[in-house]
RODREN-990417 format. One line per 5 residues: number of its first residue (from 0); their letters; for each residue y, z, x of N, C-alpha, C. Coordinates in steps of 0.02 Angstrom, whole numbers. Each point is the difference from the previous one (the first is absolute). Example, Ala and Ser with C-alpha at 12.3 -4.5 7.8 and 13.67 -1.06 7.14 Angstrom:
REM residues 2
0> as> -284 390 660 59 0 -45 60 0 45  53 -36 -18 59 3 42 55 37 -39
This chain:
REM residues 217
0> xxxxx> 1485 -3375 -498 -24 3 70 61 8 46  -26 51 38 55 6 55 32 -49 38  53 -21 14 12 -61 63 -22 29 53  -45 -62 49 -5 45 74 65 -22 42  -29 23 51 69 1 42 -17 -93 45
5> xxxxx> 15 -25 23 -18 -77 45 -29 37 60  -54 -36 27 -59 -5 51 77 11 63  -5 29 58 19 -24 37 -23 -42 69  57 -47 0 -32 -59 45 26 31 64  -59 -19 68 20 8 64 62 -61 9
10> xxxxx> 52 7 51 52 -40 21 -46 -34 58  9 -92 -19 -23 -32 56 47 6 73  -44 9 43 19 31 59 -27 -61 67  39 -27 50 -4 -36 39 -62 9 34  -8 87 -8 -74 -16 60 -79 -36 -57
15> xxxxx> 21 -10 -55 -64 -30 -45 21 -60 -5  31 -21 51 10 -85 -6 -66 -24 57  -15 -49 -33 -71 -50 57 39 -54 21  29 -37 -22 39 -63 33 61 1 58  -17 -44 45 46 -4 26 40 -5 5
20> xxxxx> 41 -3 67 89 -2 20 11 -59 21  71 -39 -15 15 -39 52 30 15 70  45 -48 46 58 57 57 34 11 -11  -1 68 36 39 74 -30 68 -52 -19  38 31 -40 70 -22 -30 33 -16 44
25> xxxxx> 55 -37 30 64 -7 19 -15 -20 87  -51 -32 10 -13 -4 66 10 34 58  -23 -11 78 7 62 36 38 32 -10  65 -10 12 55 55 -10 -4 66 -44  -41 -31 -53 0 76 -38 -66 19 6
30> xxxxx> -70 18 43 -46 8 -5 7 81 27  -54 27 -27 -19 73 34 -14 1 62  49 62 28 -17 21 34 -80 47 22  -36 -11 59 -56 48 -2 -56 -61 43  -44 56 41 -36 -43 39 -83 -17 -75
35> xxxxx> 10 31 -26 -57 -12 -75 21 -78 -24  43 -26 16 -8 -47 -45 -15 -53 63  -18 -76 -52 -17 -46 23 55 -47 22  16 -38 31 47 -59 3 -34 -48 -41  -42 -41 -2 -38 -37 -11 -7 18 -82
40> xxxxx> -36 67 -28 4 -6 -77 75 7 -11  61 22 23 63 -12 -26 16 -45 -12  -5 -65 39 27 -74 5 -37 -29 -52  -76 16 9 -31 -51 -40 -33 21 -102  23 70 14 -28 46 -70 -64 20 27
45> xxxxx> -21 58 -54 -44 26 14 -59 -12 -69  -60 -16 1 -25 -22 -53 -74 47 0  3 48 50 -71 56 18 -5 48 -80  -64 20 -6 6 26 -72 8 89 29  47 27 4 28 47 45 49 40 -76
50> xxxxx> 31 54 31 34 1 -51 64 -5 12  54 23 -37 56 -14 17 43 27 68  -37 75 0 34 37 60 -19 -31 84  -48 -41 -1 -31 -50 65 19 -63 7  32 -4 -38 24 -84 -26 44 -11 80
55> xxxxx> -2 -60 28 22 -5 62 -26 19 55  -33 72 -25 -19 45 82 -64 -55 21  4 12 61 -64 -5 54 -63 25 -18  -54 -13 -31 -62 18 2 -23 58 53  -4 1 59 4 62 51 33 73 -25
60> xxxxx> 80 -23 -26 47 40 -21 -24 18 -77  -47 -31 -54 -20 24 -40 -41 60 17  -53 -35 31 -77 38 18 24 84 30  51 12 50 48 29 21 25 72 -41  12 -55 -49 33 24 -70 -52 60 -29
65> xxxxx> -49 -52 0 -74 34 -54 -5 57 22  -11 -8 71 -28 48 40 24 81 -6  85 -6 -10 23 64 -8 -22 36 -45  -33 -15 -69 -2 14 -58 -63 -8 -21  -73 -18 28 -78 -20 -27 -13 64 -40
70> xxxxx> -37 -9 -65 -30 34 6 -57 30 30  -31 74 2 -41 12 54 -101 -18 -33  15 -54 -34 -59 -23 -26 -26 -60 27  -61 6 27 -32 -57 24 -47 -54 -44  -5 -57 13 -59 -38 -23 -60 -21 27
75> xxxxx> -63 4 -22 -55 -42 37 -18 -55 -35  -38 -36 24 -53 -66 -29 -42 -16 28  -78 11 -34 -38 -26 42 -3 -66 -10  -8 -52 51 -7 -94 17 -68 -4 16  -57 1 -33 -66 -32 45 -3 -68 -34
80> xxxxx> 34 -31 -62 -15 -39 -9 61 -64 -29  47 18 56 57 -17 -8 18 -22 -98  32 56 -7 13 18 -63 73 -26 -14  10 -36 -47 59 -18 -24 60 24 -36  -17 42 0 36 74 -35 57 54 71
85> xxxxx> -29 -26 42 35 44 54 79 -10 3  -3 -74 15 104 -18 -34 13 14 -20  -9 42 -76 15 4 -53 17 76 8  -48 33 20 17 73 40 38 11 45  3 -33 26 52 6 55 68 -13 -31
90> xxxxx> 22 -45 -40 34 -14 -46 33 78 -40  -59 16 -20 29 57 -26 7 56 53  -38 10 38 33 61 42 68 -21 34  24 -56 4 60 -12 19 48 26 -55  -16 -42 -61 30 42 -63 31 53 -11
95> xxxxx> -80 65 3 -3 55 12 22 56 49  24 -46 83 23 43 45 -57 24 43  -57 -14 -7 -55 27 38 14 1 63  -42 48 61 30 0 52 -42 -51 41  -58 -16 -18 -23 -57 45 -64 10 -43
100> xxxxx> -25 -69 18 -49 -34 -37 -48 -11 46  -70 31 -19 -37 -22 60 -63 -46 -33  -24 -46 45 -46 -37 -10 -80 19 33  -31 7 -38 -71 28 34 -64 -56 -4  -18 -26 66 -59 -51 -9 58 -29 40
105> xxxxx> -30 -78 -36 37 -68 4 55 -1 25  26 -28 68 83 -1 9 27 -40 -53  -23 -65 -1 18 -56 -45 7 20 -74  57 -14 -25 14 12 -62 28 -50 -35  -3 -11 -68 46 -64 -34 56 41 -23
110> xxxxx> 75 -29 31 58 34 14 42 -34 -73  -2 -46 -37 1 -47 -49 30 51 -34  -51 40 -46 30 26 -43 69 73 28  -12 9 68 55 49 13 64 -25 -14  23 -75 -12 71 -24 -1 43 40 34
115> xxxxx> -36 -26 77 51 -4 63 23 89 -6  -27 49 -33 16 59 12 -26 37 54  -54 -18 28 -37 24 53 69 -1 55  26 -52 3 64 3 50 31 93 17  26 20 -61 16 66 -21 -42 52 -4
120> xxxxx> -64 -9 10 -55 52 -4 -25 16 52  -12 68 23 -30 -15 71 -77 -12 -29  -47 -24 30 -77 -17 -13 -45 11 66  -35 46 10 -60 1 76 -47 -2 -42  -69 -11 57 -44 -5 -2 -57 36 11
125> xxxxx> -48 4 -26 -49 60 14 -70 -51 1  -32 -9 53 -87 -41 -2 -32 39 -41  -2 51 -19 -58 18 -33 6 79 -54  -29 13 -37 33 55 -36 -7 72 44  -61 11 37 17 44 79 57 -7 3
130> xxxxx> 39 -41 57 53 -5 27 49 21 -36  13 -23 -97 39 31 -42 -7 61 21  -51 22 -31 -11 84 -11 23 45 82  -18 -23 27 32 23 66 77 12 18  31 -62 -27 61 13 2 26 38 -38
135> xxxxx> -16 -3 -71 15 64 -66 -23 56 26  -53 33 50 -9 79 14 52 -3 54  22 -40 56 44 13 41 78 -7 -47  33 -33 -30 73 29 -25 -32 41 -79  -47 26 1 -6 68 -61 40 -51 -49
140> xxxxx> -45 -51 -1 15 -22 -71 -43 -15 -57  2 53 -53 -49 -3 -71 -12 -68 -2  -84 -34 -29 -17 -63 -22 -10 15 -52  35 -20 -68 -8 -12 -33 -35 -76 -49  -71 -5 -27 -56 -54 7 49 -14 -84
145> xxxxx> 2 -63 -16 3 -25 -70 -50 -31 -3  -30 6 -43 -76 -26 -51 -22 23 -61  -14 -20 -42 -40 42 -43 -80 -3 7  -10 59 34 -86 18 23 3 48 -14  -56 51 -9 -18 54 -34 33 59 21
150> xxxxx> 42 48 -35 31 45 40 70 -13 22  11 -65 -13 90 -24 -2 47 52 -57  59 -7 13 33 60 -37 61 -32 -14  16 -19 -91 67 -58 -7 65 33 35  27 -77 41 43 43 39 58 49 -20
155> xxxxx> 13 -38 -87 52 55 -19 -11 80 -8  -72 8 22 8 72 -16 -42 24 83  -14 -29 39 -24 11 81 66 13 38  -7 53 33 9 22 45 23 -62 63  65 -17 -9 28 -56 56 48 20 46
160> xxxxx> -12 7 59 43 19 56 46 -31 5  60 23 24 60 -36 21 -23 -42 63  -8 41 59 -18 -50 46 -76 -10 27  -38 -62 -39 -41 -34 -6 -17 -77 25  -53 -33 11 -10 -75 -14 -46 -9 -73
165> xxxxx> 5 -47 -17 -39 -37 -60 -45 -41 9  -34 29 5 -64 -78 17 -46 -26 -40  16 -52 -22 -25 -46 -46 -50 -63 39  -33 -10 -35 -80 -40 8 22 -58 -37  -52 -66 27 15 -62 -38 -30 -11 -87
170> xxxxx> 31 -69 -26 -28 -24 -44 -71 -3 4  -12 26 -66 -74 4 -10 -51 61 34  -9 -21 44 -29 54 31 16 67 19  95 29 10 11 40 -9 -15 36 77  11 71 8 12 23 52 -69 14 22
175> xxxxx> -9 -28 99 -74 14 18 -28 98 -13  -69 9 17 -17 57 -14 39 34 88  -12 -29 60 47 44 37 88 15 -24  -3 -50 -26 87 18 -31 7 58 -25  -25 3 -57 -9 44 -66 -29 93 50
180> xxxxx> -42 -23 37 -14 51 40 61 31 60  22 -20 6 63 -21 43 67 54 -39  0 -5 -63 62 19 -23 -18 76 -15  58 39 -27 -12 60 -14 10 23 -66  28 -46 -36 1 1 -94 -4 -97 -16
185> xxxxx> -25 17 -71 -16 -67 -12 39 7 -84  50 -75 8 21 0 -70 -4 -47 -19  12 -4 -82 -22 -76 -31 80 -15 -70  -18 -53 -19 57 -14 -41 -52 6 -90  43 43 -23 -13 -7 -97 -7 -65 -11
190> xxxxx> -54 -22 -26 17 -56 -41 -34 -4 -71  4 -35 -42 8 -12 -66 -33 -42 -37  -20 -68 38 -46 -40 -11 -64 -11 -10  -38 -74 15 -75 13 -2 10 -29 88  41 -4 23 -11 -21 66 -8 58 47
195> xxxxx> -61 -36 36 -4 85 49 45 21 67  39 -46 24 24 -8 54 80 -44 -24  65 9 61 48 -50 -49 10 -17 101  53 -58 -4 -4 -22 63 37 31 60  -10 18 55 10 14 47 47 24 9
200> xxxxx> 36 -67 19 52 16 6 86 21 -52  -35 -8 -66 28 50 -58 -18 64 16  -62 19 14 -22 76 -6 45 39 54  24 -45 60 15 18 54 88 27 -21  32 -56 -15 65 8 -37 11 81 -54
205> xxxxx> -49 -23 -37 -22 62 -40 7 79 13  -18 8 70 -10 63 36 50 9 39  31 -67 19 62 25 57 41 25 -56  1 -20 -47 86 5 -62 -12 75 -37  -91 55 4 6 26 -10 32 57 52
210> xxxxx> -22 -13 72 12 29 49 92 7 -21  38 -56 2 48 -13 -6 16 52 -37  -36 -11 -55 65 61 -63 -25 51 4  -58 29 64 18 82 -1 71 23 72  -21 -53 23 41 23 63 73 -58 44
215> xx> 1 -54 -40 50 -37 18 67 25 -33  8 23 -44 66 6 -35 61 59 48
């Protein structure tokens, strides 16, 4: 048998660190220069789950940051029944770079599972899926519906715009029939199981990371 050659390993890299900092090294005297950073996380460390290149900066001066660089992909969610999954999306479109996250229905959301990322995300509001759809024909932006309902098309092989929103429907019940009417392609995720549906806000993750690897790199 042939020898193979060894797997190669990625080099751990500062920005895949999650843990925090203490203050910056060597007290004021040696701190960065720049209006991005904090006084306050210098002195005291920084312990935000951020990555390495924000470490210190100002939250404002992150968001700032984002801004130069979003991708031009949006998110939706419908809230009629305040769904617990929405943090968790938001979570990931922060992840992901999304350019804003919109909430449809319900202002009220459980922010819990976003871990304090909503800070970094921009998030508006929409009363009602009208008002969505209204705003998507005024900035000419494709709705793209996730569900699996009849006529869904797996997203790895659908037709996905660069600049789009995603709008995803709650646990269980899934996206209303004005939603679904609302969008202009409808896609769904492969799955493999005996389960007919997988959760939310996985499915949601799911679609941004494919979006991601046609057009983030």
């Amino acid at each position: 048998m042939d020898e193979q050659s060894p797997v190669a390993v990625p080099d751990e890299t500062p920005e895949r660190t999650t843990h925090g900092v203490g203050p910056f090294p060597g007290g004021p005297d040696s701190w960065p220069d720049g209006d991005e950073y904090d006084p306050e996380l210098l002195r005291h460390g920084d312990t935000r789950n951020v990555i390495d290149r924000y470490r210190y900066w100002r939250m404002e001066a992150i968001v700032a940051d984002l801004d130069t660089h979003r991708h031009p992909f949006h998110v939706a969610i419908e809230n009629w029944q305040h769904d617990m999954n929405i943090g968790s999306i938001v979570r990931s479109a922060n992840a992901f770079l999304a350019d804003t996250v919109h909430i449809i229905g319900r202002r009220r959301w459980n922010k819990r599972g976003a871990m304090v990322t909503d800070r970094y995300q921009h998030v508006v509001h929409h009363d009602d899926v009208a008002a969505f759809a209204a705003w998507a024909a005024e900035e000419r932006m494709p709705i793209v519906a996730v569900d699996n309902v009849d006529g869904s098309v797996p997203v790895d092989r659908a037709e996905l715009p660069e600049r789009c929103v995603l709008l995803f429907g709650q646990e269980g019940p899934g996206l209303s029939e004005e939603a679904l009417a609302a969008a202009s392609a409808h896609v769904e995720i492969t799955q493999y199981g005996s389960t007919r549906s997988i959760n939310a806000s996985a499915a949601a993750a799911v679609i941004m990371y494919e979006w991601c690897r046609r057009y983030a790199g």
